[in-house]
N, C-alpha and C positions, 0 to 999 in steps of 0.2 A: 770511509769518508775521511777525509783530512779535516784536523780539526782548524782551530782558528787564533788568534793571537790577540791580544789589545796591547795596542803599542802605548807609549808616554802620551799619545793623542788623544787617546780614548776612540782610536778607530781600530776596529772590525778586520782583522786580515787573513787571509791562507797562510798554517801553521808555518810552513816552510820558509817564510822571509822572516821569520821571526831570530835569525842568524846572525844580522846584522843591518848597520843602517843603510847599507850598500844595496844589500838585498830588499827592503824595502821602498825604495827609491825605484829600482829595477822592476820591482813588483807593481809598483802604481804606475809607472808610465811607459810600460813597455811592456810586458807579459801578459800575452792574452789578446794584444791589439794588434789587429789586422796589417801586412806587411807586404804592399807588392814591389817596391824597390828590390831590383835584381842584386844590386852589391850588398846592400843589407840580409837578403836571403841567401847567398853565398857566404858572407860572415857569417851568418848562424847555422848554417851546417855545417863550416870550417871551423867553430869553436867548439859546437857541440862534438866534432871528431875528436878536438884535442882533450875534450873532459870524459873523453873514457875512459875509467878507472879511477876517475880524482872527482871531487867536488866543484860545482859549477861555481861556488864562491871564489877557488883559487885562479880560474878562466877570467872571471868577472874584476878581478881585483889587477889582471894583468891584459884587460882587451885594448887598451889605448898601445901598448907594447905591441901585441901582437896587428894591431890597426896599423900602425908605423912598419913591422917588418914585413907586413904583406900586402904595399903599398894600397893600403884603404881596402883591403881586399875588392879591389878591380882585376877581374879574372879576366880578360884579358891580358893584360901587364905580367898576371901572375903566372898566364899562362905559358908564357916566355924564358921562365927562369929555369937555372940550367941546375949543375949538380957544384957549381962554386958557390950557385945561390945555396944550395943545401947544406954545405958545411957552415957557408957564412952563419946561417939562422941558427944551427948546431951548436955557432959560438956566443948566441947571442939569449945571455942573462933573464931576460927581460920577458922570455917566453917559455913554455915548456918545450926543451929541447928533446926529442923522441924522434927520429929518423922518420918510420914509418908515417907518424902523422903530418909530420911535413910534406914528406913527398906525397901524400897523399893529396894534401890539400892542391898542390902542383898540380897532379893529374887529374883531379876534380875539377879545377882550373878549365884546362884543356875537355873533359866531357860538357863543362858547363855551356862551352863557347859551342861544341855540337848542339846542344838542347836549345839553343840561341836561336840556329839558323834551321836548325826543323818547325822548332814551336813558334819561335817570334818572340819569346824571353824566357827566362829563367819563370818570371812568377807566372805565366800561363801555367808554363808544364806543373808547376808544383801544388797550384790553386784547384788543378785539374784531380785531384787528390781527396780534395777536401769533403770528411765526410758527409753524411745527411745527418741533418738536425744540430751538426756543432756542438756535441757537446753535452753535460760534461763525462769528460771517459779521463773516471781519477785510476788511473793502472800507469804498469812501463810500459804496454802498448797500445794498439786499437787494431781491428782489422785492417785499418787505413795505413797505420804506419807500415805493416807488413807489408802491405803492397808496394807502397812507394819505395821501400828499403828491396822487395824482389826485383822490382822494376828498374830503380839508379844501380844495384848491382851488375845487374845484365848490361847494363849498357857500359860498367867498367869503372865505376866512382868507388870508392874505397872508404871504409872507416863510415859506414851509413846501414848499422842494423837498424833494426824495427823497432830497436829502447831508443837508442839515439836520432832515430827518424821521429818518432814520438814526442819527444822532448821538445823537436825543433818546433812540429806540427802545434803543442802548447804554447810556445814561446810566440810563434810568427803569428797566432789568430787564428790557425785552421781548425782549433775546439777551442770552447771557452772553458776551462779545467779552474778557474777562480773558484774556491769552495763557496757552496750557497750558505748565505749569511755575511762571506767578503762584502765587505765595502767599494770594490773596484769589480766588482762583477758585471755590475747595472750597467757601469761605465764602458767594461768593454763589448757585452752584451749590445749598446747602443752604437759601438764603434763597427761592430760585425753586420749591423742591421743599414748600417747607413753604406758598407762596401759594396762595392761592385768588385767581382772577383772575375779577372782576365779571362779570356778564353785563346785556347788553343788550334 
């Protein structure tokens, strides 16, 4: 079980945002709450790619960068760029520069815009995932991550195991992983209850 934190508020939180005020902030209005905007959910598989091996603080500390150089991550647009785009982002400070995870994003880009025209959008196929019960599965996987990291692998997406499929699954609202006793669990808990999740 993760423990819990009390912040300068005297609120209740999952250990894990206890890092920083960054992480906090991220913690109450966005972790755990429900996600069917398509470019939103390609950002967060495309950041979760780049924080493999690094901490989701240093991602988090540089998303409005990497927002800017993967024009809003609208995968169409992105799905366009060439390998000038690749050096250019190579050169650019402001992101974690790693070849592989760029081009990756690029090509995920390019499957996203498949998943598009089969499913009807990105958040069908991914919502299409989502466990029974929601929740909470405090580990780095689930059976469900597994799947959906088998399943986007076959079809050709890159930098999407079943840690990193997992993580996203927490983050977008597909389990509510908030530890019981958080103060923002109820919150998203009510956020998940009030969704309608796409179909495919």
């Amino acid at each position: 079980m993760v423990g819990l934190f009390t912040a300068s508020d005297g609120v209740a939180r999952c250990g894990w945002c206890a890092a920083s005020s960054d992480y906090i902030a991220y913690h109450d209005r966005e972790w755990g709450f429900p996600v069917v905007d398509d470019r939103r959910l390609f950002e967060k598989l495309s950041l979760e790619g780049f924080q493999s091996g690094l901490s989701w603080r240093t991602i988090l500390t540089k998303r409005e960068n990497f927002r800017a150089a993967f024009l809003g991550f609208d995968f169409d647009r992105v799905a366009d760029f060439g390998e000038g785009d690749v050096e250019r982002l190579l050169q650019d400070a402001g992101i974690v520069r790693h070849r592989g995870k760029i081009e990756a994003v690029i090509n995920n880009a390019r499957r996203a815009q498949e998943l598009v025209r089969e499913k009807g959008s990105l958040a069908a196929y991914i919502w299409g995932f989502e466990p029974e019960g929601g929740g909470p599965h405090l580990a780095s996987t689930s059976p469900a991550s597994v799947a959906m990291s088998k399943d986007l692998k076959k079809r050709g997406w890159k930098f999407v195991g079943p840690t990193t499929v997992h993580a996203f699954m927490q983050a977008m609202g597909l389990i509510n992983d908030h530890a019981a006793g958080c103060a923002i669990r109820s919150a998203a808990e009510r956020a998940r209850a009030d969704f309608t999740a796409p179909k495919g």
